[in-house]
C-alpha positions as CSV (number, residue, x, y, z in Angstrom):
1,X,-24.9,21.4,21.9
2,X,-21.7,19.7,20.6
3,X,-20.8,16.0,21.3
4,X,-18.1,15.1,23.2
5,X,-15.8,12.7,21.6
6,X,-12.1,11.8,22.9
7,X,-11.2,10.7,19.1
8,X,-11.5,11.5,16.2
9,X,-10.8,9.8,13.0
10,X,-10.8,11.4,9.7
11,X,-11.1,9.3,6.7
12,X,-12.1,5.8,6.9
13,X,-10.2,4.1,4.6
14,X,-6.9,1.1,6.1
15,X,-5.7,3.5,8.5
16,X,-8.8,5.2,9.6
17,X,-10.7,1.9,10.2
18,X,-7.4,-0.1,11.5
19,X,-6.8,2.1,14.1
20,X,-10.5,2.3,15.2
21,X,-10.8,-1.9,15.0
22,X,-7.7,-2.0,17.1
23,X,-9.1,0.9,19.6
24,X,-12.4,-1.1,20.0
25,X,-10.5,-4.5,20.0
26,X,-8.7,-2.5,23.1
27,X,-11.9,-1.5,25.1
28,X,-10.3,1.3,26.2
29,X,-13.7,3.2,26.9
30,X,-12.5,6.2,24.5
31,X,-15.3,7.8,22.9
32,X,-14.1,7.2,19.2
33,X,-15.7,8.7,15.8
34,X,-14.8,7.4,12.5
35,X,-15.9,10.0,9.6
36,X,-16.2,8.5,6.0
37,X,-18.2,9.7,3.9
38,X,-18.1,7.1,1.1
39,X,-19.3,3.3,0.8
40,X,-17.0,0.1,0.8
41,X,-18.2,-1.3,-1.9
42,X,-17.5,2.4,-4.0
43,X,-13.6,2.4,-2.9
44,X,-12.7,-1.7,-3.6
45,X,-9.7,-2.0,-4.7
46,X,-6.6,-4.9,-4.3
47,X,-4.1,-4.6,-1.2
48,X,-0.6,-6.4,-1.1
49,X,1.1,-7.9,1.2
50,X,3.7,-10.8,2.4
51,X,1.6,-12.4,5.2
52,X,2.9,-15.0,8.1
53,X,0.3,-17.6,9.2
54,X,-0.2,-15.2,11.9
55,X,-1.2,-12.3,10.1
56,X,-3.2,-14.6,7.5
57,X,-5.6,-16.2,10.2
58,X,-6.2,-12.7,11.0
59,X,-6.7,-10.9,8.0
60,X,-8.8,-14.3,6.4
61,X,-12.2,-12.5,6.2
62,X,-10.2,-10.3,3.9
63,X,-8.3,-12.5,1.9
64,X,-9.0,-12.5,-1.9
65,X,-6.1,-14.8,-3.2
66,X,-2.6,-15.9,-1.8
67,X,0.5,-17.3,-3.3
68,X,3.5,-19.7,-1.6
69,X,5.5,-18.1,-5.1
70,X,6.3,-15.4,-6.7
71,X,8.1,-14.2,-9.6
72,X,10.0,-11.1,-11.3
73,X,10.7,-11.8,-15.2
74,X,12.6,-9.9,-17.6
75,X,14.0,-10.7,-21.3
76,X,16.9,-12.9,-19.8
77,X,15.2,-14.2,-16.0
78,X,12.7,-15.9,-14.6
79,X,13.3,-15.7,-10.7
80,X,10.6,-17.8,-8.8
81,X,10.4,-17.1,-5.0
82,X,8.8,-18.9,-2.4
83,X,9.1,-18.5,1.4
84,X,7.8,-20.9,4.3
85,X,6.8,-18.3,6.3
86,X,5.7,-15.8,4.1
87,X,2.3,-15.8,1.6
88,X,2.1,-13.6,-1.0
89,X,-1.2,-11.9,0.1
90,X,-4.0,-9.8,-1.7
91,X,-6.5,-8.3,-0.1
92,X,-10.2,-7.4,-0.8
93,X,-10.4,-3.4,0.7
94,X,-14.0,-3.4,0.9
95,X,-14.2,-7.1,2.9
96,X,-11.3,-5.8,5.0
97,X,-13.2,-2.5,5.7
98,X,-16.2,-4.2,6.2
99,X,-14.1,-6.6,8.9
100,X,-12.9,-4.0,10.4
101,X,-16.4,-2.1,11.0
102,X,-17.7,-4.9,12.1
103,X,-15.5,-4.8,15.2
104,X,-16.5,-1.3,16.2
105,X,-18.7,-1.1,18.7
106,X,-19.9,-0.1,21.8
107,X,-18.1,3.8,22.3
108,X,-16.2,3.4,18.8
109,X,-18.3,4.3,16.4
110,X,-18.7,5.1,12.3
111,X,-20.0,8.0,10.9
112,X,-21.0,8.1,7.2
113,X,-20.0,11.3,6.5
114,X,-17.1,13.8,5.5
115,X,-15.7,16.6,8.1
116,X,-17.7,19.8,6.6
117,X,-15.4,22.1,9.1
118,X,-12.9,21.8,11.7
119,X,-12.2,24.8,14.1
120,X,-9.1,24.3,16.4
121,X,-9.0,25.5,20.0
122,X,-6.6,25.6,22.7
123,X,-7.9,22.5,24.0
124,X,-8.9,20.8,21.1
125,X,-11.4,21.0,18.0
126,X,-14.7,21.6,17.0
127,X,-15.6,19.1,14.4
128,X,-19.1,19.8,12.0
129,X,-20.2,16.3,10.0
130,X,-24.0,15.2,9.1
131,X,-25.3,18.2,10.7
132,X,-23.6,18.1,14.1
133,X,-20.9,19.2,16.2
134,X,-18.3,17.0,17.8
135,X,-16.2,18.6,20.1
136,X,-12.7,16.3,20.5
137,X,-9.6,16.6,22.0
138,X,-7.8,14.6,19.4
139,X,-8.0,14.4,15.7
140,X,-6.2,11.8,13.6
141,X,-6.5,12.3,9.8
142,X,-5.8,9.0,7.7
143,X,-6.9,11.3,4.6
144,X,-4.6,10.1,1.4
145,X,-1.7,12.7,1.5
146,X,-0.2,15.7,-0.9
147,X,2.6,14.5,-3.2
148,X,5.5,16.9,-3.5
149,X,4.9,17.9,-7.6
150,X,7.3,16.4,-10.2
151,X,8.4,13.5,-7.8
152,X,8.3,9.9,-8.4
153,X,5.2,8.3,-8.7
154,X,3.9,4.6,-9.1
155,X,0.8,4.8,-11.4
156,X,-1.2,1.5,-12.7
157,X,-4.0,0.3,-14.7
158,X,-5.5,-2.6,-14.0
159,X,-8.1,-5.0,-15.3
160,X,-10.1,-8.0,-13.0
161,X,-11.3,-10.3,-15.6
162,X,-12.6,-13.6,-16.1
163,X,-10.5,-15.5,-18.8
164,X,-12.1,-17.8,-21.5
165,X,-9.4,-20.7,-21.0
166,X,-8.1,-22.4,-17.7
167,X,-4.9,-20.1,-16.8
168,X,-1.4,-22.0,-16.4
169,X,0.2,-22.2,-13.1
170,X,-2.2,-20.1,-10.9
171,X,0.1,-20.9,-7.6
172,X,2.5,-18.0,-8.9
173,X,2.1,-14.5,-8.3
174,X,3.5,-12.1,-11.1
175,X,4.7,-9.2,-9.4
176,X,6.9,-7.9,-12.2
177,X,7.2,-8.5,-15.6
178,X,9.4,-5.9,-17.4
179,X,8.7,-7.3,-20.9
180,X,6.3,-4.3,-21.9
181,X,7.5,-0.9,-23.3
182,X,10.4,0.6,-21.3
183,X,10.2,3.6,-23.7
184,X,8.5,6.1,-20.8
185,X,9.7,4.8,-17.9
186,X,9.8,1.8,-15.7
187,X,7.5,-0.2,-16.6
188,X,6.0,-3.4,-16.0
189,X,2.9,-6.0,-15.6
190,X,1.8,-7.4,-12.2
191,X,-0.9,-10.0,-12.7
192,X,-2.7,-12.3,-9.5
193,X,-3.9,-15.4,-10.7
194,X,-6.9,-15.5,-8.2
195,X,-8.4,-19.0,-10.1
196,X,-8.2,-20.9,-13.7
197,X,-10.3,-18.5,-14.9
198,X,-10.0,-15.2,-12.5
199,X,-7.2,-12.8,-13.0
200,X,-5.9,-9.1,-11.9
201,X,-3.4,-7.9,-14.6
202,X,-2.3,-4.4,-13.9
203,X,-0.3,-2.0,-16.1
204,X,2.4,-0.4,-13.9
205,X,4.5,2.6,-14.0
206,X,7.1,4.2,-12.1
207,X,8.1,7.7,-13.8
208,X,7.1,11.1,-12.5
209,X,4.5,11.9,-15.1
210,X,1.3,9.4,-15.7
211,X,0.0,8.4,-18.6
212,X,-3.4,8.3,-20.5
213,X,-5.7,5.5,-19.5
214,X,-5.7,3.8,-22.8
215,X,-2.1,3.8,-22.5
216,X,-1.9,1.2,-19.9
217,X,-4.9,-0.6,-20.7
218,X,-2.9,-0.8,-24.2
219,X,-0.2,-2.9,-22.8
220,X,-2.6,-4.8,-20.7
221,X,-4.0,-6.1,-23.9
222,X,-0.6,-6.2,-25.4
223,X,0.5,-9.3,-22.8
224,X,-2.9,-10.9,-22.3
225,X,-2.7,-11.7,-26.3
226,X,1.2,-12.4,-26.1
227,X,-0.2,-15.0,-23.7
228,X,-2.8,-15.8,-25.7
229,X,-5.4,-15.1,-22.8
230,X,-8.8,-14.2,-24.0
231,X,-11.0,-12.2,-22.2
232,X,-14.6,-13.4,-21.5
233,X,-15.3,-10.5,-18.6
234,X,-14.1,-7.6,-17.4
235,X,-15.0,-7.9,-14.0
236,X,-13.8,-4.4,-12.5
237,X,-11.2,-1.4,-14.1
238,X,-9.0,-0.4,-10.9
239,X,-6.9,2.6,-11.1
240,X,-4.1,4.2,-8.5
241,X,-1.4,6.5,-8.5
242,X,0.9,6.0,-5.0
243,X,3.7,9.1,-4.3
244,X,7.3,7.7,-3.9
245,X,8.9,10.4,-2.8
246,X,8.0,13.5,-0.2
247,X,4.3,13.6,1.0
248,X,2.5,15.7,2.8
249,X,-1.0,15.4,5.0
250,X,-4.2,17.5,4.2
251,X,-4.1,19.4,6.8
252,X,-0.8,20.2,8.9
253,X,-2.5,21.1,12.1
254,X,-3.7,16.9,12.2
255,X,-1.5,14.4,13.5
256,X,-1.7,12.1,10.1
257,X,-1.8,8.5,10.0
258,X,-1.3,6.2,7.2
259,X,0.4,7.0,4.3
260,X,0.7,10.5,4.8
261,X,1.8,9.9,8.7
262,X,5.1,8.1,7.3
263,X,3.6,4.4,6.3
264,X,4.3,4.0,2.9
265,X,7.7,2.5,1.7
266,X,9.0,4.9,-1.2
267,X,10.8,2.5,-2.8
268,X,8.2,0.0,-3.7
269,X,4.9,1.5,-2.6
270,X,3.9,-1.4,-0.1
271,X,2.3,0.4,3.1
272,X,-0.5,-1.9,4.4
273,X,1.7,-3.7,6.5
274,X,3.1,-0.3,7.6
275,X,0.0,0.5,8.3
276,X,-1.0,-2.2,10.4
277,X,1.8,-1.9,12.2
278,X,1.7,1.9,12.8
279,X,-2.0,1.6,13.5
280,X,-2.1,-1.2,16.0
281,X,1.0,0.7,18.1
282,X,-0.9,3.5,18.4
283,X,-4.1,2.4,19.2
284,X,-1.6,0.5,22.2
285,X,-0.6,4.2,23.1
286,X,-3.9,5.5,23.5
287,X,-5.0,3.5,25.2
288,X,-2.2,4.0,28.0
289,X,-2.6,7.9,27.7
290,X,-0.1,8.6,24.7
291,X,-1.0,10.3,21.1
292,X,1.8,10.6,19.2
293,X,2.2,8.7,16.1
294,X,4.8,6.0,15.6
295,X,6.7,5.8,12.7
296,X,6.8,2.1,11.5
297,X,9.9,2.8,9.1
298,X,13.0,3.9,10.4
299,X,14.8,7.0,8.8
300,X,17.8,4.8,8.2
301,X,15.9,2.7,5.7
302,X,14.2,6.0,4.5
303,X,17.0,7.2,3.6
304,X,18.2,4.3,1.6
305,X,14.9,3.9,-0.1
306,X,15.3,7.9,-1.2
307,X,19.1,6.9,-3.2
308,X,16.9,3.9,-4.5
309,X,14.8,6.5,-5.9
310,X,16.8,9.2,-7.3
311,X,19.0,6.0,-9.0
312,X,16.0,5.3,-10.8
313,X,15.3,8.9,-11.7
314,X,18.9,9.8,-12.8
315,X,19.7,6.4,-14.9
316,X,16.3,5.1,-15.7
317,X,17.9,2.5,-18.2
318,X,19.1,0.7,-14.9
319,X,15.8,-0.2,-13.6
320,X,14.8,-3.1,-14.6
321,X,17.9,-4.6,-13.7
322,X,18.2,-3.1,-10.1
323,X,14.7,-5.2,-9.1
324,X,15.9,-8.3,-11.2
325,X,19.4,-8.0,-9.7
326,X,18.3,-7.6,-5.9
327,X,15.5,-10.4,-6.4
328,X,18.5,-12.8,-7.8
329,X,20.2,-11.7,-4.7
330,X,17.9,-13.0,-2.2
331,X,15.8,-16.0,-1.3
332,X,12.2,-16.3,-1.0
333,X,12.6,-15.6,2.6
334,X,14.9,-12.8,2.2
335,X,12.7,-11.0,-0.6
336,X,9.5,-11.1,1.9
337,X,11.7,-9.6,4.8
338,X,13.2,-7.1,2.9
339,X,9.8,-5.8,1.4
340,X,8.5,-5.9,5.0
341,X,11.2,-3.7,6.1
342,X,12.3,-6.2,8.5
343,X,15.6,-7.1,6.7
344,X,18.9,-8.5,8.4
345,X,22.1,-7.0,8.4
346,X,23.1,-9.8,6.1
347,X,20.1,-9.2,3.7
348,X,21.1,-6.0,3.2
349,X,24.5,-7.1,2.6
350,X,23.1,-9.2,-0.3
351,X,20.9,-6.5,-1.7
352,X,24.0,-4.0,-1.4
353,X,26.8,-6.0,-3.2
354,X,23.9,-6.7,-6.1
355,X,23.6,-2.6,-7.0
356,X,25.9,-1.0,-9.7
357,X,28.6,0.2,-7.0
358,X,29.4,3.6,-9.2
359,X,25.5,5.3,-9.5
360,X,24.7,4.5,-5.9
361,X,28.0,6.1,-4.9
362,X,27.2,9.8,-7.1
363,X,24.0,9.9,-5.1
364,X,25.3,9.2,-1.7
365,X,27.7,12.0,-2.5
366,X,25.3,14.2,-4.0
367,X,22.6,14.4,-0.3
């Protein structure tokens, strides 16, 4: 006998577990499956985001470190932003998974397991997982997606450590520092003071091949000693590679959510608000009867962020200064909108009169 679901959710990682929070926040009465095979605690890793006071009431539980500024630095700059309304946020993913399960209940439900099979019918799908059959008339797969091959990608390193000596100025964020090795393609150190003596430092790359491990971990070591910051623990090794240009879900046949349902913002691989957003409007939808997907970033800026992109492919000695040169342009406030995809017509303006006019222009000619 197969159990009758209305839901189901494949893959409990943001968007899996978002969207089933916000479902059972709902109490819609929609029999709800979450499948995910894996623990918290095996998949923590750091999440970014700007956060209003809003958002960081709500997301507290989660809430690993936060920063009123922030700052980009090349050879020539150091830009320091801060924003009244916006925090620089970073997230714990196993205490906001664990936040998030812990406002299931009732019909919404987790399963710790992986999909073994999935056979489609006219009216729905037979799901198998941990031995039994589900039989649902929705499926929703929040499985990381398939990058197209040889596109851009943002790859990093990074190191959670506890430092021998008191750290300087621990109410910044780094989220940039370009003085590393530009020799293999944008490059730079993002590093989260989360106390005097607890720090993220990350070794990050955007290029479309990766690079070996001790590559980044190289340069990691390369700015802690340029510092002079002595490591007394590592504390975790966190690795990720996000696609920046076409992805693709697992499985076609699933209405995807998440990053491969059109949440992730190519130009700077931020997608947890995205997420939040995308999740939280659909769970809204289901609730009233509705199942399709909404798409939390609009083709127009899609499209801009894909000339972003291929500027950075075709002249790759312009990137540094494109991310210095559009974080020079705009405020604190600005900076936050425009990362959250909520930009005004005038912050665009800024951002627009800040890029090399003549590069831009052989793109836009070239789609």
């Amino acid at each position: 006998m197969s159990i009758a679901i209305d839901v189901a959710i494949i893959g409990g990682g943001s968007a899996g577990m978002s969207l089933a929070a916000n479902l059972a926040t709902l109490d819609t009465g929609q029999r709800v499956r979450v499948f995910e095979p894996n623990t918290t605690a095996s998949r923590e890793c750091h999440w970014g985001l700007w956060a209003n006071a809003t958002q960081h009431e709500k997301l507290r539980p989660a809430i690993k470190g936060h920063w009123q500024g922030w700052q980009l630095v090349d050879h020539r700059h150091q830009l320091v932003k801060q924003s009244d309304n916006f925090t620089y946020t970073s997230l714990s993913s196993s205490r906001y998974l664990n936040y998030c399960e812990n406002l299931l209940h009732g019909s919404v439900q987790l399963i710790r397991a992986a999909v073994d099979d999935v056979e489609h019918q006219a009216d729905g799908a037979l799901l198998t997982a941990a031995g039994e059959t589900f039989q649902t008339a929705h499926i929703f797969d929040s499985r990381p997606p398939r990058a197209a091959a040889g596109g851009l990608i943002q790859h990093f390193v990074g190191r959670e450590i506890r430092t021998q000596q008191p750290l300087p100025n621990v109410g910044i964020a780094t989220l940039m520092d370009f003085r590393v090795d530009q020799s293999r393609g944008l490059h730079f150190i993002y590093a989260l003071p989360f106390s005097k003596h607890h720090l993220l430092v990350e070794s990050t790359m955007i290029s479309r091949w990766a690079q070996p491990e001790s590559w980044y971990t190289d340069a990691i070591d390369a700015w802690l000693d340029d510092r002079g910051i002595f490591m007394a623990e590592q504390l975790a090794l966190e690795f990720g590679c996000i696609p920046m240009d076409s992805v693709y879900p697992q499985d076609p046949r699933h209405a995807a959510i998440g990053a491969a349902g059109g949440a992730l913002r190519r130009s700077s691989g931020y997608a947890f608000s995205y997420i939040q957003q995308q999740t939280r409007q659909l769970a809204e939808r289901i609730a009233s009867g509705h199942y399709e997907v909404p798409q939390p970033i609009s083709q127009q800026l899609l499209y801009m962020d894909g000339i972003f992109n291929r500027v950075l492919i075709e002249y790759p000695e312009l990137g540094v200064s494109l991310f210095m040169d559009m974080a020079a342009a705009l405020s604190g406030e600005q900076f936050a909108r425009f990362m959250l995809g909520q930009a005004s017509l005038m912050d665009w303006a800024r951002v627009i009169s800040a890029m090399p006019k003549g590069p831009f222009l052989r793109q836009l000619l070239d789609v």
